[in-house]
PDB file of N, CA, C and O in Angstrom:
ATOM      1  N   UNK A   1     110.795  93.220  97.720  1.00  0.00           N
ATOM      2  CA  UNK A   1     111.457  92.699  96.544  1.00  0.00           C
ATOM      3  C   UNK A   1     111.364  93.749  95.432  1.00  0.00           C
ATOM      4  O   UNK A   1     110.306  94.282  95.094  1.00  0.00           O
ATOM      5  N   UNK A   2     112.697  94.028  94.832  1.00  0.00           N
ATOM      6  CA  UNK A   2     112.788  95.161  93.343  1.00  0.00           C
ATOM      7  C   UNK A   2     112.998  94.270  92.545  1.00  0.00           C
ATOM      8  O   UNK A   2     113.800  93.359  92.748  1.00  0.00           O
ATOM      9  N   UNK A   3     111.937  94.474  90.974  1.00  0.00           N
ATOM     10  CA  UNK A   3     112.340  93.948  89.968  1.00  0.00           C
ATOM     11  C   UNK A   3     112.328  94.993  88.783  1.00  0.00           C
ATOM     12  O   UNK A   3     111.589  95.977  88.813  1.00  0.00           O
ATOM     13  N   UNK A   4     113.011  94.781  87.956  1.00  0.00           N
ATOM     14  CA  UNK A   4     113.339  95.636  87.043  1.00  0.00           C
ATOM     15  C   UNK A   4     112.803  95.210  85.889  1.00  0.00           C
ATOM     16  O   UNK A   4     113.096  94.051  85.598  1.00  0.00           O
ATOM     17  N   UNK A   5     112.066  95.823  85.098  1.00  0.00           N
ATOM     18  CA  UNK A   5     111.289  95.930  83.651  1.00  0.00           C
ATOM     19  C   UNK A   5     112.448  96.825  83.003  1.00  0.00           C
ATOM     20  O   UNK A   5     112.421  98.052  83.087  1.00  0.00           O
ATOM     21  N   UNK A   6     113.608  96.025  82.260  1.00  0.00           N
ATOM     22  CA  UNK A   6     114.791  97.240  81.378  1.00  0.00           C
ATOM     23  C   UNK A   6     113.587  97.767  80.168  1.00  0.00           C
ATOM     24  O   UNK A   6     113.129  98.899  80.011  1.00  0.00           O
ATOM     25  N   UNK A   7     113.325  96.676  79.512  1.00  0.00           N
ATOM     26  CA  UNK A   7     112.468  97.653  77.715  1.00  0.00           C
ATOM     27  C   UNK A   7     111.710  99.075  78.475  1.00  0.00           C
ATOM     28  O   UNK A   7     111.953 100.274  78.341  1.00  0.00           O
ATOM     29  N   UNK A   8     110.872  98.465  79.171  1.00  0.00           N
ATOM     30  CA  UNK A   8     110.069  99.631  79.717  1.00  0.00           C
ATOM     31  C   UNK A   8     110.594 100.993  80.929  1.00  0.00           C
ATOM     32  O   UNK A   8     110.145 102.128  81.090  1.00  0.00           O
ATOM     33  N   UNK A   9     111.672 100.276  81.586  1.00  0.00           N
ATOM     34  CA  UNK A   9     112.072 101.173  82.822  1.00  0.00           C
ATOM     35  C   UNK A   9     111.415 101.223  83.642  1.00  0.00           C
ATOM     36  O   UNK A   9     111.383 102.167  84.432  1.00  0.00           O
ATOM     37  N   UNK A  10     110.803 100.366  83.684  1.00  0.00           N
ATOM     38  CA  UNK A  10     109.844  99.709  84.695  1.00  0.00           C
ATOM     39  C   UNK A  10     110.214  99.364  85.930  1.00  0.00           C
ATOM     40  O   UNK A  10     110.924  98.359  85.951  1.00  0.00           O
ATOM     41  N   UNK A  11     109.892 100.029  87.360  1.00  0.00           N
ATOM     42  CA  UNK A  11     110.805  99.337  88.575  1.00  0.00           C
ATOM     43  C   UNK A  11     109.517  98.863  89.191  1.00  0.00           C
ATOM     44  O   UNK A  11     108.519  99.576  89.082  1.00  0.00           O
ATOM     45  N   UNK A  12     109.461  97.668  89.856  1.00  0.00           N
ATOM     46  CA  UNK A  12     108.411  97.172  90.475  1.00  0.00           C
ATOM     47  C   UNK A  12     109.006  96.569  91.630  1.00  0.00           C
ATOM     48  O   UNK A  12     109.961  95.799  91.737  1.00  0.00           O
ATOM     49  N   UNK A  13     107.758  97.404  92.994  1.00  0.00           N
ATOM     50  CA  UNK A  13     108.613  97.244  94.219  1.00  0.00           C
ATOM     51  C   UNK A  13     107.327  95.918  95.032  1.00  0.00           C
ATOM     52  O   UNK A  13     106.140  96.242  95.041  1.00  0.00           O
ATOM     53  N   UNK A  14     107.678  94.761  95.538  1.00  0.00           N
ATOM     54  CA  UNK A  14     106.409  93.997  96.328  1.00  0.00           C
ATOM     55  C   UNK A  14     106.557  94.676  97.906  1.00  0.00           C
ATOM     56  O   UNK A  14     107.539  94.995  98.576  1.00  0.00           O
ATOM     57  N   UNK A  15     105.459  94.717  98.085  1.00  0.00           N
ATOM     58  CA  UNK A  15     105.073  95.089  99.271  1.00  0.00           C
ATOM     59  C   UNK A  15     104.520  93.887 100.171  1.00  0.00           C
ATOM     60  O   UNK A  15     103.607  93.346  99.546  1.00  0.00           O
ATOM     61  N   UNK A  16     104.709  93.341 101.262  1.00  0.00           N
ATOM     62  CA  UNK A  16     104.286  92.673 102.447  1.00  0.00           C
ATOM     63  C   UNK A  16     102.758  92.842 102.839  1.00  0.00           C
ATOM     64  O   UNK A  16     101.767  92.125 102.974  1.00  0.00           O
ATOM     65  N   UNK A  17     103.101  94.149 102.944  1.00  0.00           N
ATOM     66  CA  UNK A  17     101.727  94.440 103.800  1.00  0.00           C
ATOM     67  C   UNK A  17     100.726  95.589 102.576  1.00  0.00           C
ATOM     68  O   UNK A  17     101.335  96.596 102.213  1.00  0.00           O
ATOM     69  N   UNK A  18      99.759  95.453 102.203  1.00  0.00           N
ATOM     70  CA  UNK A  18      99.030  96.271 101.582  1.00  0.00           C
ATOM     71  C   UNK A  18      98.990  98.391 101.858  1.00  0.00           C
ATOM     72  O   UNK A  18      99.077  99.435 101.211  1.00  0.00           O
ATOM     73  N   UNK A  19      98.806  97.902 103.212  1.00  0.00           N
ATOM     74  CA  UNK A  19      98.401  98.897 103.776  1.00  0.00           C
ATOM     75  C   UNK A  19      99.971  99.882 103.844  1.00  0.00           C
ATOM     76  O   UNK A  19     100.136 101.032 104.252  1.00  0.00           O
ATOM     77  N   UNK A  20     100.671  99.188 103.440  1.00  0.00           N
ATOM     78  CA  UNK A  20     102.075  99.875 103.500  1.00  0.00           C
ATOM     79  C   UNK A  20     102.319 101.028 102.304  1.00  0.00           C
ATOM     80  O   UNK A  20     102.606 102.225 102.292  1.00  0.00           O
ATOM     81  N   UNK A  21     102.030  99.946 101.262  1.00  0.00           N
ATOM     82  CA  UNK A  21     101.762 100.134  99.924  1.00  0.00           C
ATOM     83  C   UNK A  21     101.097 101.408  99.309  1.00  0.00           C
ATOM     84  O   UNK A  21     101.449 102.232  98.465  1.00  0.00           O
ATOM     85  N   UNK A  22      99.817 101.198 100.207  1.00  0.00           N
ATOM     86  CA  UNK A  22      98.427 102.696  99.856  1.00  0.00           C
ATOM     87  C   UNK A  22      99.270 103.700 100.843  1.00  0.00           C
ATOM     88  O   UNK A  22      98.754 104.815 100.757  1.00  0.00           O
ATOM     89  N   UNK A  23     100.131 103.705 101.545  1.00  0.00           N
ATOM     90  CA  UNK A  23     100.594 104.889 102.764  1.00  0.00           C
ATOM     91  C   UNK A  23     101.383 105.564 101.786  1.00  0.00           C
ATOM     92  O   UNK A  23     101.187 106.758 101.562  1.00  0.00           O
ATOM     93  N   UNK A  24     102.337 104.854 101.129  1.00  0.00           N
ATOM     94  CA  UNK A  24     103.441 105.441 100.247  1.00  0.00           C
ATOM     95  C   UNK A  24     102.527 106.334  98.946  1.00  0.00           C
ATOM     96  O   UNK A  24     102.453 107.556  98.817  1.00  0.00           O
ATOM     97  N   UNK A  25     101.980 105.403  98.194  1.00  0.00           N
ATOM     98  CA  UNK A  25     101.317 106.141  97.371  1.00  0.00           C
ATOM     99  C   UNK A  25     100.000 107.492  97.879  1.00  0.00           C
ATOM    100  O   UNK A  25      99.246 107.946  97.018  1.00  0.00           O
ATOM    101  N   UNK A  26      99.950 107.812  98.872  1.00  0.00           N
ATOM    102  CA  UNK A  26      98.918 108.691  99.414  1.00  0.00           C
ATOM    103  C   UNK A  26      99.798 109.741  99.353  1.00  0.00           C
ATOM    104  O   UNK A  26      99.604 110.782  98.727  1.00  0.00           O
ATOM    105  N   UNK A  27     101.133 109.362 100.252  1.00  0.00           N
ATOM    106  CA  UNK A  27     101.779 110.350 101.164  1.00  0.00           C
ATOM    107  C   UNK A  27     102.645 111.050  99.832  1.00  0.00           C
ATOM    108  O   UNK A  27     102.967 112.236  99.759  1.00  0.00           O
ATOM    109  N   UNK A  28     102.917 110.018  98.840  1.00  0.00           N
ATOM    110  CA  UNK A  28     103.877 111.304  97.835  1.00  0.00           C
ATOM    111  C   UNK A  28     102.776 111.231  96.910  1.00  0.00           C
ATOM    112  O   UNK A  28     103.104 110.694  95.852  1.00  0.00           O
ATOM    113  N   UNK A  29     101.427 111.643  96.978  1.00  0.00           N
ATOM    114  CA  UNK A  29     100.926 111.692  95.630  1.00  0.00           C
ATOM    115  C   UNK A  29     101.383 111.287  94.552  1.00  0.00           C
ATOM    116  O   UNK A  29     101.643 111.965  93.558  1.00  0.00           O
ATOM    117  N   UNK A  30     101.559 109.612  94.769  1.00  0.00           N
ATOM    118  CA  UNK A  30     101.890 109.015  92.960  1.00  0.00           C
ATOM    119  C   UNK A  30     103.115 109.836  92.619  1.00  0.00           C
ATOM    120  O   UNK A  30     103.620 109.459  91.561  1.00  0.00           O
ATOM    121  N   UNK A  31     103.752 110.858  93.205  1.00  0.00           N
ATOM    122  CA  UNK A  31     105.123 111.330  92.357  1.00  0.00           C
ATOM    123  C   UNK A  31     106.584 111.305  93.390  1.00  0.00           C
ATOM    124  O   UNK A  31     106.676 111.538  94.595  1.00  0.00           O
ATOM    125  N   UNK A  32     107.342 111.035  92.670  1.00  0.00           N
ATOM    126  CA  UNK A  32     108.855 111.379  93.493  1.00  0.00           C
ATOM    127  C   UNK A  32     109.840 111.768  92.316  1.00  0.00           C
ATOM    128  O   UNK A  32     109.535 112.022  91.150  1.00  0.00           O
ATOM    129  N   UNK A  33     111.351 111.752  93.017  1.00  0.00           N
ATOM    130  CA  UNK A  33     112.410 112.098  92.253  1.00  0.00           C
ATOM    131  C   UNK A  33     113.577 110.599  92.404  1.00  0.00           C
ATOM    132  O   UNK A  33     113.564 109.559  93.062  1.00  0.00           O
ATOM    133  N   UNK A  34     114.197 111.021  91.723  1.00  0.00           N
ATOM    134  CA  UNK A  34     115.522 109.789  92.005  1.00  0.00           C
ATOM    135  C   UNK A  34     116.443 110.751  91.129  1.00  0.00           C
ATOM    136  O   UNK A  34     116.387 111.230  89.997  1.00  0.00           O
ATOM    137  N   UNK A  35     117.460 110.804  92.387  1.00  0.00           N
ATOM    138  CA  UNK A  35     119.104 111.402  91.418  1.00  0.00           C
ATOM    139  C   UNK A  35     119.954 110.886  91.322  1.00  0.00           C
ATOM    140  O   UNK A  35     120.705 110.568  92.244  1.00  0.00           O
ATOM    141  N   UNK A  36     120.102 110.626  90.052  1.00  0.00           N
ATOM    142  CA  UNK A  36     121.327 109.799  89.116  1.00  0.00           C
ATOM    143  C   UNK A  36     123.231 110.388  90.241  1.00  0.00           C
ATOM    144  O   UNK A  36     123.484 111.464  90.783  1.00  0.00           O
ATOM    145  N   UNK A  37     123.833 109.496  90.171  1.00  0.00           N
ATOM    146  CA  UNK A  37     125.100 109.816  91.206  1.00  0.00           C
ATOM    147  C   UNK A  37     125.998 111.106  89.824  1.00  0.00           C
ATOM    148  O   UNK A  37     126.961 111.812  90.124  1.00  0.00           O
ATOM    149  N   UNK A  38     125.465 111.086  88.682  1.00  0.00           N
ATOM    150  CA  UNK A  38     126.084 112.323  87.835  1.00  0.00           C
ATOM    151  C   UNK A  38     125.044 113.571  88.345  1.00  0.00           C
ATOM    152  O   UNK A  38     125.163 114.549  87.608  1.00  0.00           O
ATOM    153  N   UNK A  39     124.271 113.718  89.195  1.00  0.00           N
ATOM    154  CA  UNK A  39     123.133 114.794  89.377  1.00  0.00           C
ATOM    155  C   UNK A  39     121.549 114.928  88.672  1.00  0.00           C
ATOM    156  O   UNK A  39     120.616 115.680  88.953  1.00  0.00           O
ATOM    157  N   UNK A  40     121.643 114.222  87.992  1.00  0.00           N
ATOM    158  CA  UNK A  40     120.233 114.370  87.004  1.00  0.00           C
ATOM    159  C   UNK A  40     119.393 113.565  87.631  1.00  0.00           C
ATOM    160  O   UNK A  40     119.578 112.416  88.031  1.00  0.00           O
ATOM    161  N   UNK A  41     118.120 114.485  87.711  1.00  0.00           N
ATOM    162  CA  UNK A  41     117.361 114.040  88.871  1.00  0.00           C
ATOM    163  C   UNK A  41     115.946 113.528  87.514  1.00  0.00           C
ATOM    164  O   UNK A  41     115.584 114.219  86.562  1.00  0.00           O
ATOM    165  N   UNK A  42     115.564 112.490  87.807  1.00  0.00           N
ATOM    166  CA  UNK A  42     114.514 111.897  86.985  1.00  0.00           C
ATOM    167  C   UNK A  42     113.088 111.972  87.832  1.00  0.00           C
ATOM    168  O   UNK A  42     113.036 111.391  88.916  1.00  0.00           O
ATOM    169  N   UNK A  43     111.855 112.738  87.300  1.00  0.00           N
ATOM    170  CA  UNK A  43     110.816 112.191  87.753  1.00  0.00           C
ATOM    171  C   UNK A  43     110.019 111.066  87.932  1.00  0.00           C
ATOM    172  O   UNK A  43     109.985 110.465  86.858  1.00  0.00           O
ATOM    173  N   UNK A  44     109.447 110.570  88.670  1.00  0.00           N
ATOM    174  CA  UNK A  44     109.230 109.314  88.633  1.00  0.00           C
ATOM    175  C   UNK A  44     107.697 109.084  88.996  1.00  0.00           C
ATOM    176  O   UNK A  44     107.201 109.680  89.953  1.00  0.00           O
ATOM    177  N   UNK A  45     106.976 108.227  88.228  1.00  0.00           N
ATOM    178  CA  UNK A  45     105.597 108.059  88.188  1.00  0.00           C
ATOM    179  C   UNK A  45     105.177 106.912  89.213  1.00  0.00           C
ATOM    180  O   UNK A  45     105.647 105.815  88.911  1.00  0.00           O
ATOM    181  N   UNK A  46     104.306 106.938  90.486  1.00  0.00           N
ATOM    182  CA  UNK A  46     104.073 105.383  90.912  1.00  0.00           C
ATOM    183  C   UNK A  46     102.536 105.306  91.209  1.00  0.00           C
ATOM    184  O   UNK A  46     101.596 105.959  91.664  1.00  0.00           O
ATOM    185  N   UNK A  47     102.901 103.996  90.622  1.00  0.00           N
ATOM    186  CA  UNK A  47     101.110 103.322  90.967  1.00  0.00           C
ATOM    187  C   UNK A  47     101.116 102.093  91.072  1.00  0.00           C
ATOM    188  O   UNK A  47     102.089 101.453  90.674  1.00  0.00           O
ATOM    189  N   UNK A  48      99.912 101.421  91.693  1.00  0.00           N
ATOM    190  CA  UNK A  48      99.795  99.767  91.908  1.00  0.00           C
ATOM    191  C   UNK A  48      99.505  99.522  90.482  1.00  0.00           C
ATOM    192  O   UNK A  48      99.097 100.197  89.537  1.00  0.00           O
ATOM    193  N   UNK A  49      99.932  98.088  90.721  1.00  0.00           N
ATOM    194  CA  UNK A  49     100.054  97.044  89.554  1.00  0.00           C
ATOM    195  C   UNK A  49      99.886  95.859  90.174  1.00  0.00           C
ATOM    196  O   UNK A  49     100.044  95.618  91.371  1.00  0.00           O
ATOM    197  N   UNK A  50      99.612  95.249  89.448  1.00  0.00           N
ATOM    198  CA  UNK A  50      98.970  93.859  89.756  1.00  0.00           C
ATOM    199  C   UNK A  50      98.147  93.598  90.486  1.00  0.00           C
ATOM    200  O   UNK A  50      98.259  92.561  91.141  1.00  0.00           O
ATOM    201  N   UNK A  51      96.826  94.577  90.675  1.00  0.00           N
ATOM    202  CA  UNK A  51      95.598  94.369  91.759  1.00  0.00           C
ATOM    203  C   UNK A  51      94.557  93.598  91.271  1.00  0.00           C
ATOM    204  O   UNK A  51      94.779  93.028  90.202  1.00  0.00           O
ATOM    205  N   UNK A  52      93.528  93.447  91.764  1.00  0.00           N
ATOM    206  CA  UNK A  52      92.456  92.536  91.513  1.00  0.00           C
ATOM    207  C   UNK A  52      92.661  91.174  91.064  1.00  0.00           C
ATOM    208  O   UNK A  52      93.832  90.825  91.217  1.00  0.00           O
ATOM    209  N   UNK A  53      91.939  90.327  90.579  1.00  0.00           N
ATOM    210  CA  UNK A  53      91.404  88.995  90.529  1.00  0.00           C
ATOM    211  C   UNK A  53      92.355  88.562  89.136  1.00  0.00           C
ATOM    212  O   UNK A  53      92.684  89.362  88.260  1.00  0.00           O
ATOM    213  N   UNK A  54      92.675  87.216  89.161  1.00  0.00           N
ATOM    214  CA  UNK A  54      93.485  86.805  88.382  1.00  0.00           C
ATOM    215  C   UNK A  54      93.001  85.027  87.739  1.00  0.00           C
ATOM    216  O   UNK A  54      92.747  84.074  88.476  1.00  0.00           O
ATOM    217  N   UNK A  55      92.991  85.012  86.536  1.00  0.00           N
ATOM    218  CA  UNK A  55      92.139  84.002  86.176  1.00  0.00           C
ATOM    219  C   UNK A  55      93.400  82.687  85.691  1.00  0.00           C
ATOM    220  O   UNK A  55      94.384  82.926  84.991  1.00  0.00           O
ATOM    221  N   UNK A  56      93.228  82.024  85.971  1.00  0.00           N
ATOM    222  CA  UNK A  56      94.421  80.576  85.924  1.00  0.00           C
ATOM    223  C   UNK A  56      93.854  79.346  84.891  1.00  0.00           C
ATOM    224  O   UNK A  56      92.773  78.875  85.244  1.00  0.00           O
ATOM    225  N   UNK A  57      94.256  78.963  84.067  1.00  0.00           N
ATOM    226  CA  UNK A  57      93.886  78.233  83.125  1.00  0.00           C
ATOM    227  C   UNK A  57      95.079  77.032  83.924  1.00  0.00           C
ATOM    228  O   UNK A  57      96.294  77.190  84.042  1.00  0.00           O
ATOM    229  N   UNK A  58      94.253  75.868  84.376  1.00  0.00           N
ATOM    230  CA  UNK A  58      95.147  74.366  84.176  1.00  0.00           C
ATOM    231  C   UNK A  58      94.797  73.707  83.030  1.00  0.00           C
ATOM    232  O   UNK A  58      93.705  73.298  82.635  1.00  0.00           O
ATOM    233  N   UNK A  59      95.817  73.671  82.592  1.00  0.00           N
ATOM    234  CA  UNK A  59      95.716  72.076  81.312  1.00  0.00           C
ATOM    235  C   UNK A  59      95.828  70.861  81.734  1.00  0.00           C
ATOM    236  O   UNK A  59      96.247  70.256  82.721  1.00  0.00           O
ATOM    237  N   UNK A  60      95.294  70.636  80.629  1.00  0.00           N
ATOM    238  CA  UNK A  60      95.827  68.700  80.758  1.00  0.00           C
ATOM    239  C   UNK A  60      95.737  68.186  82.512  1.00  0.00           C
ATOM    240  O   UNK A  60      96.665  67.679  83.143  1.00  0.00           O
ATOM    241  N   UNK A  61      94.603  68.435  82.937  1.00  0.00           N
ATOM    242  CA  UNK A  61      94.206  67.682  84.640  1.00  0.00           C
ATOM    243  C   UNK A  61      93.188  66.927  84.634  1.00  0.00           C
ATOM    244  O   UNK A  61      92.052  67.320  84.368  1.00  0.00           O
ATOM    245  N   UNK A  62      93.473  65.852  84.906  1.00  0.00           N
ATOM    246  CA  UNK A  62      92.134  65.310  84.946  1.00  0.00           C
ATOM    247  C   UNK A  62      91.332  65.179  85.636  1.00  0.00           C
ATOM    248  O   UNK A  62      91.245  65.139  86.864  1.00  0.00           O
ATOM    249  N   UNK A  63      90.676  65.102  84.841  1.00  0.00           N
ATOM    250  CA  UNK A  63      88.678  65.195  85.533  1.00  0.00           C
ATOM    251  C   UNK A  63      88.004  64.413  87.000  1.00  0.00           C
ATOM    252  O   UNK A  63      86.931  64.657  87.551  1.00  0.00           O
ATOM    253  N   UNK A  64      89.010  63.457  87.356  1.00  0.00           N
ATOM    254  CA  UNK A  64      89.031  63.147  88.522  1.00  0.00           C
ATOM    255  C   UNK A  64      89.424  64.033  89.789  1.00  0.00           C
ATOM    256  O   UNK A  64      89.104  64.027  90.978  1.00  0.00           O
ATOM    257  N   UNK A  65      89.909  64.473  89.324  1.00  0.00           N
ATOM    258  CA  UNK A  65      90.851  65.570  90.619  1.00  0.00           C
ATOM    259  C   UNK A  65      89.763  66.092  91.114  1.00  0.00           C
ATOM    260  O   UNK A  65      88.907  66.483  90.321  1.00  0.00           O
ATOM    261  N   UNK A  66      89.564  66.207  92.429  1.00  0.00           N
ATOM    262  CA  UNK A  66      88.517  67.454  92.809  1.00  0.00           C
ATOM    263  C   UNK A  66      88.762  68.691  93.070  1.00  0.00           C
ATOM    264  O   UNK A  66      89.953  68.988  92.979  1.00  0.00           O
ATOM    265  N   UNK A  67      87.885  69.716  93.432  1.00  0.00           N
ATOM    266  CA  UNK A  67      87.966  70.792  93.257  1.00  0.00           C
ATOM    267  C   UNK A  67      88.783  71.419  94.624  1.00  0.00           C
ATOM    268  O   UNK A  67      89.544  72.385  94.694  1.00  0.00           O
ATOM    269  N   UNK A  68      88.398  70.648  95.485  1.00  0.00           N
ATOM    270  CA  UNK A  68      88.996  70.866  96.349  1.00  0.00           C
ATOM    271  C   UNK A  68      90.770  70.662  97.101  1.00  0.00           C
ATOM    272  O   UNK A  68      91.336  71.041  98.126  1.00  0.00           O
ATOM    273  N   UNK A  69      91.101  69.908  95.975  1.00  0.00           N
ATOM    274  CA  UNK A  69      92.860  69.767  95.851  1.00  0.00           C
ATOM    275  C   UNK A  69      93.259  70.695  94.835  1.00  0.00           C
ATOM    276  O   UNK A  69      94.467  70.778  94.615  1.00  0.00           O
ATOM    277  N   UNK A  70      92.450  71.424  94.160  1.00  0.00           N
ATOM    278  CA  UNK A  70      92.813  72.431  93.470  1.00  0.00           C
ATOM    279  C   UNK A  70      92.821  73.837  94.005  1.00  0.00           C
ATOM    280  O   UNK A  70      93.315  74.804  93.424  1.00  0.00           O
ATOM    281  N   UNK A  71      92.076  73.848  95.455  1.00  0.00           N
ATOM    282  CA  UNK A  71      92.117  74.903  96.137  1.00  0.00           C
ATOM    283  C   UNK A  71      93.026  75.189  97.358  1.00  0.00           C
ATOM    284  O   UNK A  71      93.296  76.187  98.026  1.00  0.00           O
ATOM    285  N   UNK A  72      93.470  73.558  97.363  1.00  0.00           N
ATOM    286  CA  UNK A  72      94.612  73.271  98.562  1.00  0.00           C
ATOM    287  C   UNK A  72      96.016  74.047  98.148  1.00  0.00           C
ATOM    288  O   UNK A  72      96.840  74.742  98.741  1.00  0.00           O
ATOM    289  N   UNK A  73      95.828  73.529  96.763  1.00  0.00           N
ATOM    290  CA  UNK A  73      97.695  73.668  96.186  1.00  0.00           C
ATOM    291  C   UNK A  73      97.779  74.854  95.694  1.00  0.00           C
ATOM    292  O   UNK A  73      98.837  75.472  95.813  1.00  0.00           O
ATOM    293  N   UNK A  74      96.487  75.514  94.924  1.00  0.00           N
ATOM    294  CA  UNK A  74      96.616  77.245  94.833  1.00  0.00           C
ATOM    295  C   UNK A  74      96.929  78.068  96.469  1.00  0.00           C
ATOM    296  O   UNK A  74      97.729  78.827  97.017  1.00  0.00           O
ATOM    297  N   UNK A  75      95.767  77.349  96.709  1.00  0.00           N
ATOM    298  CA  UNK A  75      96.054  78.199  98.428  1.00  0.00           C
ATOM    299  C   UNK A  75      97.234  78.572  99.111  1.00  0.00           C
ATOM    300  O   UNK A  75      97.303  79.440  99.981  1.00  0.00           O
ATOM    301  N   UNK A  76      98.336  77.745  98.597  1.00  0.00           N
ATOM    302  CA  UNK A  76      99.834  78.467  99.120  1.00  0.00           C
ATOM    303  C   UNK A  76     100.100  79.283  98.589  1.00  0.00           C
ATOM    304  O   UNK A  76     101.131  79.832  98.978  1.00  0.00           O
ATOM    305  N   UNK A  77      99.415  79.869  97.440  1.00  0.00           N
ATOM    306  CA  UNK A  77     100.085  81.353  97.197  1.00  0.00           C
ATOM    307  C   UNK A  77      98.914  82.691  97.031  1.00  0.00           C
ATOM    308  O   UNK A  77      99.144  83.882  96.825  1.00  0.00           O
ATOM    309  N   UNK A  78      97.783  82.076  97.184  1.00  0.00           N
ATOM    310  CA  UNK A  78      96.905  82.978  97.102  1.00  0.00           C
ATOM    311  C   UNK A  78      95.751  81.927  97.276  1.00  0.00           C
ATOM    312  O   UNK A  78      95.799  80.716  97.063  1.00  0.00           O
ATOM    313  N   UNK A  79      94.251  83.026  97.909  1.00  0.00           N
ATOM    314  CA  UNK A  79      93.485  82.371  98.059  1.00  0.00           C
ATOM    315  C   UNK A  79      92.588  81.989  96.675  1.00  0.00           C
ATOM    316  O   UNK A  79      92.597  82.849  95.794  1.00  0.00           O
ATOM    317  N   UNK A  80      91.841  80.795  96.440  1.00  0.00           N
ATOM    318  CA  UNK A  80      90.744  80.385  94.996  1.00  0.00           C
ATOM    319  C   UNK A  80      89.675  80.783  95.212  1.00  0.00           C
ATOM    320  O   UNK A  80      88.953  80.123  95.959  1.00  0.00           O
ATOM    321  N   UNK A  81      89.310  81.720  94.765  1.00  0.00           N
ATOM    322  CA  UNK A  81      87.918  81.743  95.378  1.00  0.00           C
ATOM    323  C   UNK A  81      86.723  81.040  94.096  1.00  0.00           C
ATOM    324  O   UNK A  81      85.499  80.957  94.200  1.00  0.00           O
ATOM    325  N   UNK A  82      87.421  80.703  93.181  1.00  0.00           N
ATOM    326  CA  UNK A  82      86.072  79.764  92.155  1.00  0.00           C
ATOM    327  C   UNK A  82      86.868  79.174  91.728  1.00  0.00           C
ATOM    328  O   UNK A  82      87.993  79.648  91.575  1.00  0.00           O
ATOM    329  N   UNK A  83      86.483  77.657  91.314  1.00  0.00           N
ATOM    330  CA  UNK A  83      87.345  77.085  90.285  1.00  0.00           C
ATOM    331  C   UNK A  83      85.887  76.398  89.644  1.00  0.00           C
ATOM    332  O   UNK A  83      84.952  75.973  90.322  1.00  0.00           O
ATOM    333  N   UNK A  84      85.966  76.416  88.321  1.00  0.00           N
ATOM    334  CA  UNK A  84      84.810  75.986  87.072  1.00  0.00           C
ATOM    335  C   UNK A  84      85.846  75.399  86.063  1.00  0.00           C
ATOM    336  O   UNK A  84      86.994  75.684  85.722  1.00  0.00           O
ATOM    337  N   UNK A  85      84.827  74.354  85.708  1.00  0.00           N
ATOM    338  CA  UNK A  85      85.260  73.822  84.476  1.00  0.00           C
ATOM    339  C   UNK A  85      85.284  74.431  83.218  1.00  0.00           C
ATOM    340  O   UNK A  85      84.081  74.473  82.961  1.00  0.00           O
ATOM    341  N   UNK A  86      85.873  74.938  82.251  1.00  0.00           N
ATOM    342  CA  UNK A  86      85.473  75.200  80.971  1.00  0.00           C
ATOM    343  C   UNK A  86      84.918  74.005  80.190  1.00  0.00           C
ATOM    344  O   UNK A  86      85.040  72.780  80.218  1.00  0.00           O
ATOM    345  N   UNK A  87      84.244  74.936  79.471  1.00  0.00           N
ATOM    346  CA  UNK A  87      83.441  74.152  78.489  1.00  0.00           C
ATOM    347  C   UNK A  87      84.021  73.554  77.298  1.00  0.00           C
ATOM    348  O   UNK A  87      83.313  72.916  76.519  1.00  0.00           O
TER     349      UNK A  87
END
């Protein structure tokens, strides 16, 4: 999947498989080119984005729910590995 960041020029590509991901970035050292169909060839910077741990605030749930239907319904898109109450 390509998504496009216009303010920034931002191109963000998802990858499937991780290991796909670290091959590309090894093999061109973080750099490539892209040429515009007028000839102007732009350098281009790449690196991961969006790695590590990601913190999820639910509102308004109540206190009955257990913790464990909260790990069911995250679990389709990623695994929970803590869920805590705030204080």
């Amino acid at each position: 999947m390509v998504q496009i960041d216009d303010p920034r020029r931002h191109v963000y590509v998802k990858f499937r498989d991780d290991q796909r991901r670290q091959k590309i970035l090894t093999s061109t050292n973080r750099h490539g080119e892209f040429r515009r169909t007028k000839g102007e060839i732009l350098n281009l910077q790449m690196e991961a984005a969006g790695l590590g741990m990601r913190r999820l605030r639910i509102a308004n749930l109540s206190p009955e729910v257990p913790d464990s239907a909260i790990r069911m319904i995250l679990g389709r898109y990623r695994k929970a590995k803590e869920v805590q109450e705030e204080n």
